[in-house]
N, C-alpha and C positions, 0 to 999 in steps of 0.2 A: 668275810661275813657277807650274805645275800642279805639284801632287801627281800620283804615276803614279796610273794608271786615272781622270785625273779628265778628260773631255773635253768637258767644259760651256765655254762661254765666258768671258770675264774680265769682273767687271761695267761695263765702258767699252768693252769691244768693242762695233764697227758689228754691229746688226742685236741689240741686247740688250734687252730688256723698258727704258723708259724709266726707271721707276719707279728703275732700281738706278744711274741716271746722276747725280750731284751737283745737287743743286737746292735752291733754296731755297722757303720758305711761311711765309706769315702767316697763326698762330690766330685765333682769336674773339676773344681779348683784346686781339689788337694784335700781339702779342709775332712777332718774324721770328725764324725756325727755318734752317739751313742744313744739308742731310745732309751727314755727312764721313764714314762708313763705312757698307758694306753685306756682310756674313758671315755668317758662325758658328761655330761649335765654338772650340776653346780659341783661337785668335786673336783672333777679336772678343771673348771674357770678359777678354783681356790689354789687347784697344784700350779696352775700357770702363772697366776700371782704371783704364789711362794719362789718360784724357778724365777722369774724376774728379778724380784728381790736380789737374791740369793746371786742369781750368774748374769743378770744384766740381759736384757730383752736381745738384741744382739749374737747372743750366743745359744739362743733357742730358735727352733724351728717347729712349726705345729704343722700337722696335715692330717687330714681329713683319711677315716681308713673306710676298708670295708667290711660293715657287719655281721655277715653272714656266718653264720653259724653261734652268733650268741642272741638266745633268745629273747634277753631281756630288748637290747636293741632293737633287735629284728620285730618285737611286737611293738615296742611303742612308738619306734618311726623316729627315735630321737639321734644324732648323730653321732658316731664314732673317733676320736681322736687319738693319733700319739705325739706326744713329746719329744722332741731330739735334744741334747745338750751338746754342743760343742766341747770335742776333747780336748785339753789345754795337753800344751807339749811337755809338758812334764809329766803326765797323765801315759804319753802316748809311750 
Protein backbone atom coordinates (compact mmCIF):
# COMPACT_ATOMS: atom_id res chain seq x y z
CA UNK A 1 0.00 0.00 0.00
CA UNK A 2 1.46 3.72 -1.10
CA UNK A 3 0.97 6.70 0.87
CA UNK A 4 -0.97 9.29 -1.33
CA UNK A 5 1.48 11.38 -3.41
CA UNK A 6 4.03 8.58 -3.23
CA UNK A 7 4.52 7.11 -6.80
CA UNK A 8 7.87 5.35 -6.53
CA UNK A 9 7.78 1.76 -6.77
CA UNK A 10 7.46 -1.02 -4.15
CA UNK A 11 10.94 -2.40 -3.16
CA UNK A 12 10.03 -5.88 -5.00
CA UNK A 13 8.46 -4.38 -7.78
CA UNK A 14 9.96 -5.55 -11.53
CA UNK A 15 12.29 -3.26 -12.80
CA UNK A 16 13.46 -1.90 -9.03
CA UNK A 17 17.16 -1.18 -8.26
CA UNK A 18 18.41 -4.79 -7.12
CA UNK A 19 19.99 -3.67 -4.18
CA UNK A 20 16.36 -3.26 -2.40
CA UNK A 21 15.31 -7.03 -3.42
CA UNK A 22 16.09 -9.56 -0.35
CA UNK A 23 19.41 -11.14 -0.56
CA UNK A 24 21.74 -12.61 1.29
CA UNK A 25 25.95 -11.98 1.88
CA UNK A 26 28.79 -13.29 3.53
CA UNK A 27 31.43 -10.66 5.52
CA UNK A 28 35.11 -11.02 5.96
CA UNK A 29 34.53 -12.99 8.84
CA UNK A 30 32.49 -15.61 7.66
CA UNK A 31 29.37 -14.45 9.20
CA UNK A 32 26.12 -14.80 6.36
CA UNK A 33 23.93 -11.74 6.50
CA UNK A 34 20.19 -11.98 5.01
CA UNK A 35 18.36 -8.34 4.11
CA UNK A 36 14.72 -8.55 5.66
CA UNK A 37 13.85 -4.83 5.29
CA UNK A 38 14.43 -1.97 3.23
CA UNK A 39 12.77 1.78 4.23
CA UNK A 40 12.65 4.55 6.31
CA UNK A 41 11.01 6.95 8.51
CA UNK A 42 9.05 5.95 11.36
CA UNK A 43 8.25 2.37 9.93
CA UNK A 44 11.54 1.05 9.51
CA UNK A 45 12.70 2.89 13.30
CA UNK A 46 9.37 0.48 14.43
CA UNK A 47 10.77 -2.83 12.22
CA UNK A 48 14.26 -2.06 13.98
CA UNK A 49 12.68 -2.21 17.24
CA UNK A 50 10.74 -5.27 16.55
CA UNK A 51 14.06 -7.04 14.95
CA UNK A 52 15.90 -6.23 18.33
CA UNK A 53 13.30 -7.58 20.32
CA UNK A 54 12.90 -10.52 18.31
CA UNK A 55 16.95 -11.52 17.44
CA UNK A 56 18.82 -9.35 19.79
CA UNK A 57 20.65 -5.88 18.48
CA UNK A 58 23.85 -7.92 17.86
CA UNK A 59 22.64 -9.91 15.12
CA UNK A 60 21.32 -6.85 13.05
CA UNK A 61 23.12 -4.63 10.81
CA UNK A 62 21.51 -1.40 9.43
CA UNK A 63 23.00 0.66 6.54
CA UNK A 64 22.13 3.43 4.88
CA UNK A 65 21.26 2.65 0.89
CA UNK A 66 20.88 4.58 -2.12
CA UNK A 67 17.57 6.10 -3.09
CA UNK A 68 17.58 6.51 -6.46
CA UNK A 69 15.12 5.50 -8.40
CA UNK A 70 12.24 5.56 -5.75
CA UNK A 71 10.54 8.75 -5.83
CA UNK A 72 9.08 8.93 -2.73
CA UNK A 73 12.64 9.28 -1.27
CA UNK A 74 14.14 10.86 -3.75
CA UNK A 75 11.41 13.93 -3.32
CA UNK A 76 11.37 14.14 0.23
CA UNK A 77 15.19 14.07 0.88
CA UNK A 78 14.42 11.57 3.70
CA UNK A 79 16.91 8.59 4.14
CA UNK A 80 16.98 5.05 2.91
CA UNK A 81 17.55 2.00 4.88
CA UNK A 82 18.08 -1.87 5.01
CA UNK A 83 17.98 -4.31 7.61
CA UNK A 84 20.50 -7.34 7.64
CA UNK A 85 19.70 -10.38 10.12
CA UNK A 86 22.28 -12.64 10.99
CA UNK A 87 21.88 -16.21 9.61
CA UNK A 88 21.82 -18.62 12.61
CA UNK A 89 23.65 -21.97 11.46
CA UNK A 90 20.83 -23.87 11.49
CA UNK A 91 19.37 -21.55 9.27
CA UNK A 92 22.32 -21.77 6.92
Amino acid sequence: MQEEGCSGKSPDAEGCPGQTIAEERTDATGTRWKKVYTGGGAHFRHWVEQFKEIYAEENLSVEEEDPAGFSCFEQSGEKMYSVWLRVRQEEA
